[in-house]
N, C-alpha and C positions, 0 to 999 in steps of 0.2 A: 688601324689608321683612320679608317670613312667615319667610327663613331668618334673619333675623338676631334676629326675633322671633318663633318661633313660639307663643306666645300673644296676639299680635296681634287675631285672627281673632274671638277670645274676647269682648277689650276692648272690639272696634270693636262686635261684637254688644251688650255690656251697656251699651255706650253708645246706640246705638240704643235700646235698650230704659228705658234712664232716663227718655231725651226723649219716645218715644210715653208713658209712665204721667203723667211731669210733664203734660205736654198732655192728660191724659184721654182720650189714642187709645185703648187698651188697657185693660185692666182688669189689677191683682196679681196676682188670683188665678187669673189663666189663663196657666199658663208654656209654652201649649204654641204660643204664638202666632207665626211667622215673621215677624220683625221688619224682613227683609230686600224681604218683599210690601211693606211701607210707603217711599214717596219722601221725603226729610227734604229743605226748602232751609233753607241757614244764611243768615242777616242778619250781617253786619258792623256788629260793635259798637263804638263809643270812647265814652268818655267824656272826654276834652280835646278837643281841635281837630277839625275834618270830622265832629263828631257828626250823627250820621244822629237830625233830631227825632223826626219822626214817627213814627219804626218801633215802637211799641208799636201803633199805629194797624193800620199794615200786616199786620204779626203778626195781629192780630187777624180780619182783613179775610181774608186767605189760608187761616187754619185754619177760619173762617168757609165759604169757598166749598168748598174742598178737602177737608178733612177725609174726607169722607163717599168723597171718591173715593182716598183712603189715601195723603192725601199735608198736610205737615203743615210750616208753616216754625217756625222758633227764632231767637234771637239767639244770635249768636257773636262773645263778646267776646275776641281776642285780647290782648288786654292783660292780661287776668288768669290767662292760663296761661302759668305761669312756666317749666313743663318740657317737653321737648323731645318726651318722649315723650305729654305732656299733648295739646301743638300736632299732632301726626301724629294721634293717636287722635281727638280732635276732628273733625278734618277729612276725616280717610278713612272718616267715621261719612255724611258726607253727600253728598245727588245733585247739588245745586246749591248753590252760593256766590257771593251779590251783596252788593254793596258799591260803595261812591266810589275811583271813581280812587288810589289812594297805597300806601303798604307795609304795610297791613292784609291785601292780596289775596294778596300774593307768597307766603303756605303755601298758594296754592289749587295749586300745583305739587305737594300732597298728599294733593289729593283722587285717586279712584277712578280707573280708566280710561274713559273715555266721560263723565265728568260735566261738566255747566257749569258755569261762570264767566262771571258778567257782570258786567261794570265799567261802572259809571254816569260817564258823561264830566260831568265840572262842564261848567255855564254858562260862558264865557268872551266876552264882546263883545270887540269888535276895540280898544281901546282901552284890554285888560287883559292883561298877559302873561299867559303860559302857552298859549298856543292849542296846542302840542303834545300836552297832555294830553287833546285831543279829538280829535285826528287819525282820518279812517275811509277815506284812500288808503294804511294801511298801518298794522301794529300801533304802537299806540301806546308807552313808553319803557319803561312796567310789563309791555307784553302779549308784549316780545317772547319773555318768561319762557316764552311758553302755544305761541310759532311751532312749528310744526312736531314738537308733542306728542302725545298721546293722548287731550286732554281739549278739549271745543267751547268756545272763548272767543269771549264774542259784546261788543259796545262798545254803548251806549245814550245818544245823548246827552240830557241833563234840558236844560231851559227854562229862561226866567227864573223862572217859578213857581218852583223849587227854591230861590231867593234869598231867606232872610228877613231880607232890610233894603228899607227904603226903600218901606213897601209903600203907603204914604199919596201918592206920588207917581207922578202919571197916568203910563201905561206908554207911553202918545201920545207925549209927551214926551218923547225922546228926550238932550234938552240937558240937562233939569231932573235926569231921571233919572241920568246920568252923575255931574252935580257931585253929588248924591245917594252915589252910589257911591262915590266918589271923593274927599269929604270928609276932609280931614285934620285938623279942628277936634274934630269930634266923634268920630272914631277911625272913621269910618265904611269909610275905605279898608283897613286893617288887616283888619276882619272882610270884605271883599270879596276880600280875594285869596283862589284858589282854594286854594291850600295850609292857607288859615288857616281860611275860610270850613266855616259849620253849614249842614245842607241838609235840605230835604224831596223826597220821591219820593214822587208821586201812588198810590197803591195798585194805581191798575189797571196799571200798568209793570208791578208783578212777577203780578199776577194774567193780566195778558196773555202773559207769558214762559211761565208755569206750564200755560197753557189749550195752549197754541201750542206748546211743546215735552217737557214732562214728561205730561204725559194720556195720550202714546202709549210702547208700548214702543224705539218704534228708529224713525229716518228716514235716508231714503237722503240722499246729497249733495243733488241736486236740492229732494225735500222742505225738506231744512233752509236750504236758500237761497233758496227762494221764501216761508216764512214768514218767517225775519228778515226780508226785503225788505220785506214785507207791515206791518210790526211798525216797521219803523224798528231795525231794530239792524242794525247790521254785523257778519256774522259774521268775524273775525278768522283763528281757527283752526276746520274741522271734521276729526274725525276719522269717516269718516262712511263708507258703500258706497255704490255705486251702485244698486243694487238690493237692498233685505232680504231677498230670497226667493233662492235658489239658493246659490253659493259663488262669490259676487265677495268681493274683499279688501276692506278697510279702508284706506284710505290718505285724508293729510292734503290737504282745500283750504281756499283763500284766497278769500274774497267781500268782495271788499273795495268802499266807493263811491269810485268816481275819475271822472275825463275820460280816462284811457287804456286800453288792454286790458290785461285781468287775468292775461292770461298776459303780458306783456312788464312790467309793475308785480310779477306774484312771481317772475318770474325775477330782477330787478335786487335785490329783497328778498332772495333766498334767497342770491346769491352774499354778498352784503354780510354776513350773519348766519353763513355758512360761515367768512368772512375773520375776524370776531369771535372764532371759535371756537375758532380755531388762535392 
């Protein structure tokens, strides 16, 4: 990216510097501030289908708790940067990018080295296609973008609570809830499917991502696998060390939840993504 753009570097800085002043992190009149000390997480924005409701809320909630420790989330709407170079600078502006499951996530193959990506798995009961899109014995159809890259993609799956239909009916109820669901009268099925489906995400998901892995500078493999465990996410892809302190490398693993071993689950993963490849 820097040789083919070398004022890249520039951009990505004045863009940082937009979003702390918009957010009242900063102040104008101090240009001497390193912008780079500050963590940015992006929110995935749309505005048609899979809008994320709540997230002014969130937004709120995060710059609320954070702020003060210089870490500060935004929305990021892809839909309204039309240009290429718009969508790069955007995204390699930030340390984290979360968002729903679909092809909002797929520029997160343009954020930074080491940054997250976490993909909120929709709800899907067993009686709604899609169960794919929540898979966590192996990256999921979006994630395989993230396999065996640079950047830590971790999977999160949401609850019914993310579902705003049907909320006047007892969740006991299993049968009611369904034909609920699943109504074709009332177009209820349509907004149910997860492709079409509006979602909420409780605040404390990304507040709990944020406390558990952006607070600190660096975790080793082991760290970062015992907190996602801890947290409920699966981590996907880490690119991570074994130790922060001395000169071990960097190299990618796989934490994934199965009933198999994890090494005989990424070996059958990685040859299969090799064959892809070629």
């Amino acid at each position: 990216f820097n040789q083919k753009a070398p004022s890249l570097g520039e951009m990505i800085r004045a863009t940082r510097r937009e979003i702390l002043l918009e957010k009242g992190a900063i102040s104008s009149d101090n240009d001497g501030v390193d912008v780079f000390e500050w963590k940015i997480v992006g929110l995935a924005k749309r505005t048609t289908r899979r809008k994320w409701l709540n997230i002014d809320q969130v937004l709120s909630r995060c710059d609320e708790v954070f702020m003060r420790h210089r870490i500060v989330c935004t929305a990021v709407d892809v839909e309204t940067a039309r240009r290429a170079e718009t969508q790069l600078v955007m995204h390699r502006s930030l340390d984290a990018f979360i968002g729903i499951h679909g092809a909002q996530l797929t520029q997160g193959v343009l954020l930074p080295k080491r940054a997250y990506i976490v993909e909120l798995l929709p709800w899907v009961p067993w009686y709604l296609f899609g169960d794919w899109v929540r898979t966590k014995s192996k990256p999921t159809p979006l994630g395989v973008i993230f396999h065996n890259t640079e950047l830590q993609h971790l999977g999160y799956p949401l609850g019914r609570k993310s579902v705003p239909l049907c909320l006047d009916v007892d969740p006991d109820d299993q049968e009611a809830e369904r034909n609920c669901f699943m109504n074709e009268t009332n177009g209820n099925i349509e907004k149910f499917r997860w492709d079409e489906r509006d979602f909420n995400v409780r605040a404390g998901i990304v507040t709990d991502f944020i406390s558990s892995f952006l607070l600190v500078s660096e975790l080793s493999c082991s760290e970062m696998q015992a907190r996602a465990s801890s947290q409920n996410y699966v981590l996907y892809n880490a690119y991570c060390r074994e130790s922060t302190t001395g000169k071990s490398r960097y190299q990618q693993k796989h934490y994934y939840h199965h009933n198999v071993s994890a090494k005989s689950l990424t070996n059958k993963f990685d040859m299969w993504h090799e064959k892809i490849k070629k």
